[in-house]
C-alpha positions in Angstrom: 4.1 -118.5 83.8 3.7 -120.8 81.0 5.4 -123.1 78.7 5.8 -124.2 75.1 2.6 -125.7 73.9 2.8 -129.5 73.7 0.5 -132.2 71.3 -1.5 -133.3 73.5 -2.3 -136.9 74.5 -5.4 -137.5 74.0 -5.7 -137.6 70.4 -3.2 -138.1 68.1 -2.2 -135.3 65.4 -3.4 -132.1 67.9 -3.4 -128.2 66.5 0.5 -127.9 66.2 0.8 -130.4 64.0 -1.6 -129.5 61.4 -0.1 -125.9 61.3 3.4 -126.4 61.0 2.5 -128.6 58.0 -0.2 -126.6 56.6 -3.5 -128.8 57.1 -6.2 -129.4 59.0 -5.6 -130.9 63.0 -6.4 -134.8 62.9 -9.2 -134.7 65.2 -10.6 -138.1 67.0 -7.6 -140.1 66.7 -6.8 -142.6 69.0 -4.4 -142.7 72.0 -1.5 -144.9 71.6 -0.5 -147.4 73.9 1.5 -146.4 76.7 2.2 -147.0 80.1 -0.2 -146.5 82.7 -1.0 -143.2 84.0 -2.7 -141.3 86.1 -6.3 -139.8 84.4 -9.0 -138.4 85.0 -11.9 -140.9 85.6 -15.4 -141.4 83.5 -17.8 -140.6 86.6 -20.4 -138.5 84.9 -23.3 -140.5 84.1 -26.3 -139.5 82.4 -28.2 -138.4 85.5 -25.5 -136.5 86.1 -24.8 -135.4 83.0 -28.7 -133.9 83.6 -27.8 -132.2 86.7 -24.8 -130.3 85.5 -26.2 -128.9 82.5 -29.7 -128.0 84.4 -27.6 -127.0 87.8 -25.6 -124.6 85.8 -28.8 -123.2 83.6 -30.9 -122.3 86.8 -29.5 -119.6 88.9 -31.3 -117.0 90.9 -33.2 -115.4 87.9 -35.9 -117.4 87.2 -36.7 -117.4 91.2 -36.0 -113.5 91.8 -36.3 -111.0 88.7 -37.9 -112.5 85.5 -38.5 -109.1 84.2 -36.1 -107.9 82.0 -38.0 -109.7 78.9 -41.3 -108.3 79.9 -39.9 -104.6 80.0 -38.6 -104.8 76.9 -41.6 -106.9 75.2 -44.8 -104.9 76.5 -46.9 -107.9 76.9 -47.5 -110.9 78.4 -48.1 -112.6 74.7 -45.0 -111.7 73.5 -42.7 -112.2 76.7 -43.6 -115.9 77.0 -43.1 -116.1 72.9 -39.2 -115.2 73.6 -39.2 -117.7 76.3 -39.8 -120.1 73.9 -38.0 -119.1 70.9 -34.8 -118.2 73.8 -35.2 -122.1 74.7 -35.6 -123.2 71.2 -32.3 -121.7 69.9 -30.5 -122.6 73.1 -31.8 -125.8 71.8 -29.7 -125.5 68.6 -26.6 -124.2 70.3 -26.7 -127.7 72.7 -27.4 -130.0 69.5 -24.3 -128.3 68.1 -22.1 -128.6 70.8 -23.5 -132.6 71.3 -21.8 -133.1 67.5 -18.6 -131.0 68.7 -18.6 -133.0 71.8 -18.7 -136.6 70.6 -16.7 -136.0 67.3 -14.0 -134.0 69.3 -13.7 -136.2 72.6 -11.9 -133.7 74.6 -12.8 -131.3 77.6 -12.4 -128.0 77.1 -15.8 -127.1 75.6 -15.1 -123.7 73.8 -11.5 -123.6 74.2 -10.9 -126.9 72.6 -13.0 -126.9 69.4 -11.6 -122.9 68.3 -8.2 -124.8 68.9 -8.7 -127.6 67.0 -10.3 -125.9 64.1 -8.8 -122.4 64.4 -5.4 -123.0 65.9 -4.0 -121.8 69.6 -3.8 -117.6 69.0 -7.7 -117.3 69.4 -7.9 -119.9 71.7 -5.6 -118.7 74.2 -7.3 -115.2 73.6 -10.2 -117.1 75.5 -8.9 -118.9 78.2 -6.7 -115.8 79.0 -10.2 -113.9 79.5 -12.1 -116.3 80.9 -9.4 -117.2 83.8 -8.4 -113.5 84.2 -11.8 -111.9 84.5 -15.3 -113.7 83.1 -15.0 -116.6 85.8 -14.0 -115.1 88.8 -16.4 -112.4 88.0 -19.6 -114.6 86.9 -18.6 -117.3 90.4 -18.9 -113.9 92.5 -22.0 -112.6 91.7 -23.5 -115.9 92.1 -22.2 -116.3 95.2 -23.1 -112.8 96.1 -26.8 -113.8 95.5 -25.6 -117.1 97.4 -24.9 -114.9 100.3 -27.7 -112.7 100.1 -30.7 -115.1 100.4 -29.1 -117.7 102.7 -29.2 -114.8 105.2 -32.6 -113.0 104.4 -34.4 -115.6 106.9 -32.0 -113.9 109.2 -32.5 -110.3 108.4 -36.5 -110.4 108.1 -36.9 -106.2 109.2 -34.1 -105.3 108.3 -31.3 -104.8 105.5 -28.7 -107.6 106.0 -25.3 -105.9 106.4 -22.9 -105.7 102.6 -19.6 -107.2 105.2 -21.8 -109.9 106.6 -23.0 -110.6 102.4 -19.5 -110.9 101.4 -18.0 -113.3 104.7 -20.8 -115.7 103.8 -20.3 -115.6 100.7 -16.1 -116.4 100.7 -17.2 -119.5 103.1 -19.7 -120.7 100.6 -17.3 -120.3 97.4 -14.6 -121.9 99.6 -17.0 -125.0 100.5 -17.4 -125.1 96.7 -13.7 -125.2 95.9 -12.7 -127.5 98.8 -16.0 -130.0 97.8 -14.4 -130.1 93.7 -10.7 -130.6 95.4 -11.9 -133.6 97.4 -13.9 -135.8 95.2 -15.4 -135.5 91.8 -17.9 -138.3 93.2 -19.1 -136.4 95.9 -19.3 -133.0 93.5 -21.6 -134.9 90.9 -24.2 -136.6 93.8 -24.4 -133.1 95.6 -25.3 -130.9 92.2 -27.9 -134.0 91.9 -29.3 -133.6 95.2 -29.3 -129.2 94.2 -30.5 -129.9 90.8 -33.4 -131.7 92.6 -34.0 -128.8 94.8 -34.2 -126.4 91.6 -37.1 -128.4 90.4 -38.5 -129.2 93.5 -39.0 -125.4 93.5 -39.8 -124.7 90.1 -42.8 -127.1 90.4 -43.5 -125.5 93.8 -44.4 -122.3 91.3 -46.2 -124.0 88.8 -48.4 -126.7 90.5 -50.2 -123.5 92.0 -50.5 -121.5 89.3 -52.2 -124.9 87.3 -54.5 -125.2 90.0 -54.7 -121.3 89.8 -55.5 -121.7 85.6 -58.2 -124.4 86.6 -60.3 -122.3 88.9 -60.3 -119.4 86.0 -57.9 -117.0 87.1 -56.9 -115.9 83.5 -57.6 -112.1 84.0 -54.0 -111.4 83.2 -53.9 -113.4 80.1 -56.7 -111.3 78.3 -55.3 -109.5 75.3 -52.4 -110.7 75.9 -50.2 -109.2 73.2 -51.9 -105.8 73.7 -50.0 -103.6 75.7 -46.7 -100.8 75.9 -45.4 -101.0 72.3 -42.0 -102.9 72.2 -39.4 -99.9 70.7 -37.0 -101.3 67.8 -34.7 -102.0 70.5 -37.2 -103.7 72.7 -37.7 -106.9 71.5 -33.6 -107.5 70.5 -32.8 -106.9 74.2 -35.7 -109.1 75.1 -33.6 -111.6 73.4 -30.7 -111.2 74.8 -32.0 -111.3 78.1 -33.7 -114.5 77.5 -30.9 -116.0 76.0 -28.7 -115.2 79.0 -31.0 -116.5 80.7 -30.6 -120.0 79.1 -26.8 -120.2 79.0 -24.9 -123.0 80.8 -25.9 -125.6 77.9 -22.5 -125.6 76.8 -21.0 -126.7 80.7 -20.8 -131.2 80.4 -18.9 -129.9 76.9 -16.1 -128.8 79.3 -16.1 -132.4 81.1 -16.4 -134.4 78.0 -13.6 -136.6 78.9 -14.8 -138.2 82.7 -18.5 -138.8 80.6 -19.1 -142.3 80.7 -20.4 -143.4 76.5 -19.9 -139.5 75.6 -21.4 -140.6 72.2 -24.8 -141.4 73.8 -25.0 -139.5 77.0 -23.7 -136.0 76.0 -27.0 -136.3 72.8 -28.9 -137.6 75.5 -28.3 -135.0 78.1 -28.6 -132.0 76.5 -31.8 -133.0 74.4 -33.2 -133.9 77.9 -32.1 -131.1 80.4 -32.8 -128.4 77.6 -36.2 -129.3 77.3 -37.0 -129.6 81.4 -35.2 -126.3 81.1 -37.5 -124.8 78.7 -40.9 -126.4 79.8 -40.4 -125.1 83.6 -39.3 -121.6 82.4 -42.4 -121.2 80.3 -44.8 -122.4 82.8 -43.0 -120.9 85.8 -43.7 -117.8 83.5 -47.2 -118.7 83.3 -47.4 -118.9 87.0 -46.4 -115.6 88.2 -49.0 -114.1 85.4 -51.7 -116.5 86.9 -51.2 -114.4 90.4 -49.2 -111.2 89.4 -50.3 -108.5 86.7 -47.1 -107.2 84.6 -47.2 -104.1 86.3 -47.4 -106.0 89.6 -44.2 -107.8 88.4 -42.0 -105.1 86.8 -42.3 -103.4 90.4 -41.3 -106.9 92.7 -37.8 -107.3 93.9 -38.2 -111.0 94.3 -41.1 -112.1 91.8 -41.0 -115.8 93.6 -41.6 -114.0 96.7 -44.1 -112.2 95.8 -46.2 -115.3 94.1 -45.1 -117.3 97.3 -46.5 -114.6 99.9 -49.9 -114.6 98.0 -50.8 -118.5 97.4 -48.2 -119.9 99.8 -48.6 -118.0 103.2 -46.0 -118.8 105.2 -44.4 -121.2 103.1 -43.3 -118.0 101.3 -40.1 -117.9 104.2 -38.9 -121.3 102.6 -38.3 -119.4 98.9 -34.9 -117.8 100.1 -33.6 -120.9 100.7 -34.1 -122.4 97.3 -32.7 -119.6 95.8 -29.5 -119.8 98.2 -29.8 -123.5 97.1 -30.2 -123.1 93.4 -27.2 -120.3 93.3 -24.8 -123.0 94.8 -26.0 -125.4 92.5 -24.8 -123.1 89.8 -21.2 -122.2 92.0 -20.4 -125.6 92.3 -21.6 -126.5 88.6 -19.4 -123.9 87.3 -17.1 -124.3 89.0 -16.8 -128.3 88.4 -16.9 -128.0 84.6 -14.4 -124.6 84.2 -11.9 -126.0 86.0 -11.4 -128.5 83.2 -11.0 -126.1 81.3 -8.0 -124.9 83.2 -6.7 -127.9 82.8 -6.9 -128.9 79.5 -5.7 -125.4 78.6 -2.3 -125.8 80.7 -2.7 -129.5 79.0 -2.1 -127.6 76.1 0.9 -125.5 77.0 -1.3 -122.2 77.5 -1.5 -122.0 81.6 1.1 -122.5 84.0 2.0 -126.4 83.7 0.9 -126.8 87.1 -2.9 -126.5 86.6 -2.7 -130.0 84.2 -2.2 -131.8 87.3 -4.1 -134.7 88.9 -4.4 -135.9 92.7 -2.9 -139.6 91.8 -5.5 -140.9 94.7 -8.5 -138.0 94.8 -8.4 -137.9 90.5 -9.7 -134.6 90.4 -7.6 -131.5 88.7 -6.6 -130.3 92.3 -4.7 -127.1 91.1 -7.4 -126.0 88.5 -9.5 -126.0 91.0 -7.5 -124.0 93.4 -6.5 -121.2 91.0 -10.1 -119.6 91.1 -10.3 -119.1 94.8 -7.8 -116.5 95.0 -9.1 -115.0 92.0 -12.5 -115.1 92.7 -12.1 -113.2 96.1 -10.3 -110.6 94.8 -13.1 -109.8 92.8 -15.3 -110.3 95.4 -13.9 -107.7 98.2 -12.2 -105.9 95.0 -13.4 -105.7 91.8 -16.9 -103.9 90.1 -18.0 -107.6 89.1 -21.3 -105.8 87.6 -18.9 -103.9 85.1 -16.6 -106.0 84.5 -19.5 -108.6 83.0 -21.0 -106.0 81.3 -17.5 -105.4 79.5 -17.0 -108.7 78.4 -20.9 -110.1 78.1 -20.3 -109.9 74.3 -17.0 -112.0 74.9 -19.2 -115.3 75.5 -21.8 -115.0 72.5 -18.3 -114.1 70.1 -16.5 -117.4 71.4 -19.3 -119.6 71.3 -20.4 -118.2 67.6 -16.7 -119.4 66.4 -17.0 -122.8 68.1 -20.3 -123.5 66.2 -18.8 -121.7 63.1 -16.5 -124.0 63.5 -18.3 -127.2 63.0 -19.6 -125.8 60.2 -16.0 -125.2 58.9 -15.1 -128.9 59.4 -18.3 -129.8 58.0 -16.3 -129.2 54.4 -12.8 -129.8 55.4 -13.6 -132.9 56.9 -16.6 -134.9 55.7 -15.4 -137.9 56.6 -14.7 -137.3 60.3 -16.4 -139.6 62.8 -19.6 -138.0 63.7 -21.5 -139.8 66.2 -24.1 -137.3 66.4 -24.6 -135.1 63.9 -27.2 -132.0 63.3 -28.9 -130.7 60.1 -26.5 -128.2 58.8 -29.2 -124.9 59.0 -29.1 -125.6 62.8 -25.4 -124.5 63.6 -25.5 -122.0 60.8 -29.0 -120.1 62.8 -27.4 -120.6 66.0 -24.0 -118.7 64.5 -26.5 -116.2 63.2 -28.2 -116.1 66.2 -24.5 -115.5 68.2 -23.2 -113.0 65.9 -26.5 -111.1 65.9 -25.7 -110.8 69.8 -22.4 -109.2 69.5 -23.9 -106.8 66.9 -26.3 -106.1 69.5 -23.8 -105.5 72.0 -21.8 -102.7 70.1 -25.1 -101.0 69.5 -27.3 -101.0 72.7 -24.0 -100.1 74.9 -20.5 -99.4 72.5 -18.5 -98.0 75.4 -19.0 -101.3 77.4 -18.3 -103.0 74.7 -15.4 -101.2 73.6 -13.8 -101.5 76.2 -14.3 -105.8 76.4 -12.8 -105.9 73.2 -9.6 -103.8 74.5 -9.6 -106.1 77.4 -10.1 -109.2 75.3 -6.9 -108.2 72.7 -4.5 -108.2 75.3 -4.7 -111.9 74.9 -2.6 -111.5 71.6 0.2 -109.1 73.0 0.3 -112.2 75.8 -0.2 -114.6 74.2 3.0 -113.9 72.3 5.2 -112.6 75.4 4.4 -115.6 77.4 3.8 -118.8 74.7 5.9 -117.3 72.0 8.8 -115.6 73.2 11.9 -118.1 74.2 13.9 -115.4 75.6 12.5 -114.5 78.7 14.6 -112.9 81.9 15.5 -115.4 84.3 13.7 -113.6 86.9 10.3 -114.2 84.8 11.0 -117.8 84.9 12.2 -118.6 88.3 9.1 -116.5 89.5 6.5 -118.7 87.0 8.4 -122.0 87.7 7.4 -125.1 89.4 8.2 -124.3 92.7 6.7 -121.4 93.2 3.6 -122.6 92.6 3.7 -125.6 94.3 4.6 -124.0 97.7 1.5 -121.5 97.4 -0.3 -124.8 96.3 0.6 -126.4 99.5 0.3 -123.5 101.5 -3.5 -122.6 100.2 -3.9 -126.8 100.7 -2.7 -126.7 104.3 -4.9 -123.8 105.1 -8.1 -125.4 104.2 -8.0 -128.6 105.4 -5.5 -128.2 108.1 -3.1 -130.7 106.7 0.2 -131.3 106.4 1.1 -130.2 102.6 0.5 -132.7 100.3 3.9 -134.0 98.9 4.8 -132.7 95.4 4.9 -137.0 94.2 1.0 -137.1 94.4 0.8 -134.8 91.5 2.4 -135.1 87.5 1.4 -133.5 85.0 -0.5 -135.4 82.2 2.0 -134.5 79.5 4.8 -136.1 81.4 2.8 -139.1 83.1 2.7 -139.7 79.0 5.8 -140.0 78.1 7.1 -142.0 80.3 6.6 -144.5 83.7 6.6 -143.3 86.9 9.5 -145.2 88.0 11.8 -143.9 84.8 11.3 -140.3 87.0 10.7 -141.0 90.7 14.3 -143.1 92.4 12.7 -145.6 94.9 14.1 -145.4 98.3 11.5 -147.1 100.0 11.3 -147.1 104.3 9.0 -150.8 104.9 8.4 -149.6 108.7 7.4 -146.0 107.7 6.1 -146.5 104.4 7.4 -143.0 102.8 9.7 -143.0 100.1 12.8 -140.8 100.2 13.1 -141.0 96.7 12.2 -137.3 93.8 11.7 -137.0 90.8 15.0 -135.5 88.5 13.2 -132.5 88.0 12.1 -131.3 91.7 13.5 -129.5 93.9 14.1 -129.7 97.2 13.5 -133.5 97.7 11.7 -134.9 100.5 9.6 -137.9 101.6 5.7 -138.6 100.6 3.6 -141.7 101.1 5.4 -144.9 99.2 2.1 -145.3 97.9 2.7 -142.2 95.4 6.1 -144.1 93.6 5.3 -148.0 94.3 1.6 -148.1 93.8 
């Protein structure tokens, strides 16, 4: 399934060299020269650097069910304080991860900063999860509320059937997959045009409740902070819930390496999107209490509904589609910046060698992005996605703590890194607070649940030493997790999508091996001038047969 790990190539002096010699990783070195190779290209601007970090923040929530911070506040006061507060140490987390990003230039996001700092056990303990269960999980349910409200304008008087849900759904994860397979271009200009569409909704909200503020209606604002008493464990899961609310910060960290000037646009990008993001939450919060009472709200299935149907009339019909709109925003922005981290993780030497890939034309991570379909509709027609998040919601905040922890760590070790960007030292160290005070919160509002995450979380260690560690493996286990084997399922899933002919193993090597040497000291030439193919293969694959010249005498 996997292999060795490897140093990688993007900066000089990775984990494994630090530990076998007992010191810190040299982080932010420079590549050295080599011969030219296939990468993956610096498209993400700052624009849409925005849109991926706001595509990814605003799902369904805001739009649908706002109300898990007013249950558990009792007052309209106090509910928009923890919308604030969520958005200010969100804040914090983003301004940490913009100094990770730019003094670590590698994607990864989470996965690369605990390896660099804390070596490749925990590290693989969290791409194991996140591949296994958290993404194909978290890209479901989106796309189950994906599914759901691109039909409601169907199903207006009655329910919309759970089989007709789920087929939508698979077609609108498999558009996402297909549209990141294709084009990395095309990926960033459409979560633009969705991440437009968000806002264009948002302000949609808010422009009518200001106009409702101006003509007086602030009955629902009166003693604001008076109300149900919040219990002890009111206001912490408040918190939480408004902190969940915010993630997806963290996502252009996973892409660091196709951001054009990551040194000034990652800063940029996150101080910007982070406070659009907290501004429109706020006010859209303000809104819905400009038109809607809190008990009025805590009983609406669809709170943006509800506001629409009131000051909107009709217009109200258009809502579902901006929701459908903003969840595939968030698909296709998750889906965009995880598969990196795929990729820099089999980079690594901790996922099948396969997934470090590139298309040599398309430059995209075509085998990253592949790997989640299969997994993500198996939890889709399969799995209890609701569970299975609620195991391992704790898993996120724990990860994210010892990335941030983690800066803090090199803070001392390594004063005289390259920082590019770098944060007042009490901002990491409340946001790891802030983290840890999460998982703390986990074990005691629901132990079982958690519990159980952290079982399913440790079985990273047990594999991560059967399949990185262990040299001795049957030769069953490594025929089965070779090259070939998944190659042909690659071609066969390619060949069923686009309905052509498999793409020839020669438009694809691995970035470790397009590294350390040319592609002509591993293809043999035996180029056809009338049919343009190349009967030539690379030493290593097996059986040979023809692709485009293109791929070995570009």
């Amino acid at each position: 399934m996997v292999r060795k790990p490897v140093v990688s190539t993007i900066s000089s002096g990775g984990y494994l060299q630090g530990s076998v010699r007992g010191r810190l990783p040299s982080l932010g070195g420079k590549e050295p020269p080599g011969p030219e190779k296939v990468v993956l290209k610096k498209k993400i601007t700052l624009l849409r650097g925005i849109s991926i970090i706001i595509g990814t923040i605003i799902g369904a929530g805001i739009f649908i069910s706002p109300k898990g911070v007013l249950k558990n506040t009792g007052s309209v006061g106090m509910s928009l304080v923890i919308w604030t507060v969520c958005g200010v140490l969100s804040l914090f987390g983003a301004l940490s991860y913009a100094e990770l990003g730019t003094s670590i230039k590698k994607s990864g996001g989470h996965y690369i900063y605990i390896l660099e700092v804390f070596g490749p056990l925990p590290a693989f303990v969290r791409v194991w999860v996140e591949l296994l269960i958290i993404r194909p999980a978290a890209t479901a349910v989106i796309s189950l509320a994906f599914g759901h409200y691109i039909l409601e304008p169907f199903f207006i008087h009655c329910a919309i059937p759970e089989l007709a849900i789920k087929l939508i759904t698979a077609v609108g994860i498999t558009i996402v997959m297909v549209l990141n397979s294709m084009s990395v271009s095309w990926s960033a200009r459409i979560q633009i045009f969705l991440t437009f569409c968000k806002l264009t909704a948002i302000l949609i909200i808010i422009v009518p409740g200001v106009m409702q503020l101006i003509k007086g209606q602030t009955q629902h604002f009166k003693d604001a902070f008076s109300g149900r008493d919040a219990s002890v464990m009111g206001l912490p899961l408040a918190f939480y819930y408004g902190m969940y609310a915010y993630a997806g910060w963290f996502y252009l960290n996973f892409v660091t390496e196709e951001v054009h000037n990551p040194e000034k646009t990652i800063p940029l990008a996150i101080c910007i999107s982070m406070a659009i993001v907290t501004i429109g939450y706020v006010l859209t919060n303000v809104a819905y209490f400009t038109t809607i009472s809190a008990e009025e709200l805590m009983l609406s299935d669809a709170v943006a509904v509800t506001f629409s149907e009131r000051l909107l009339g009709n217009f109200s019909l258009a809502v579902p589609v901006f929701v459908a709109l903003s969840c595939f925003g968030s698909m296709n922005g998750g889906v965009f910046a995880v598969s990196r981290l795929f990729y820099v993780a089999s980079r690594e030497g901790h996922l099948p060698e396969i997934l470090s890939m590139i298309h040599v034309r398309k430059h995209t991570p075509l085998p990253a992005v592949i790997v989640l379909h299969p997994l993500t509709m198996i939890m889709l027609f399969c799995g209890d996605l609701y569970s299975l998040l609620n195991f391992l919601s704790f898993a996120r905040w724990l990860f994210i703590g010892l990335a941030v922890a983690g800066l803090i760590y090199l803070r001392y070790k390594r004063p005289d890194m390259h920082r590019p960007f770098k944060v007042p030292l009490f901002i990491p160290a409340l946001f790891s607070f802030t983290c840890l005070f999460m998982v703390a919160l986990s074990l005691y509002s629901d132990p079982f649940s958690t519990g159980i995450g952290f079982i399913i979380t440790l079985t990273g260690v047990p594999a991560y030493y059967f399949f990185i560690i262990w040299d001795k493996k049957p030769k069953w286990f490594r025929r089965a997790s070779g090259r070939g084997w998944w190659w042909r399922m690659l071609q066969l899933k390619w060949f069923l999508w686009s309905k052509w002919p498999p793409v020839p193993y020669g438009s694809f090597l691995p970035e470790w091996q397009r590294s350390e040497s040319p592609v002509s000291s591993i293809i043999e030439n035996r180029c056809d001038d009338i049919t343009r193919t190349c009967s030539g293969s690379p030493s290593w694959l097996s059986p040979k047969e023809p692709w485009p010249c293109t791929v070995c005498c570009r």
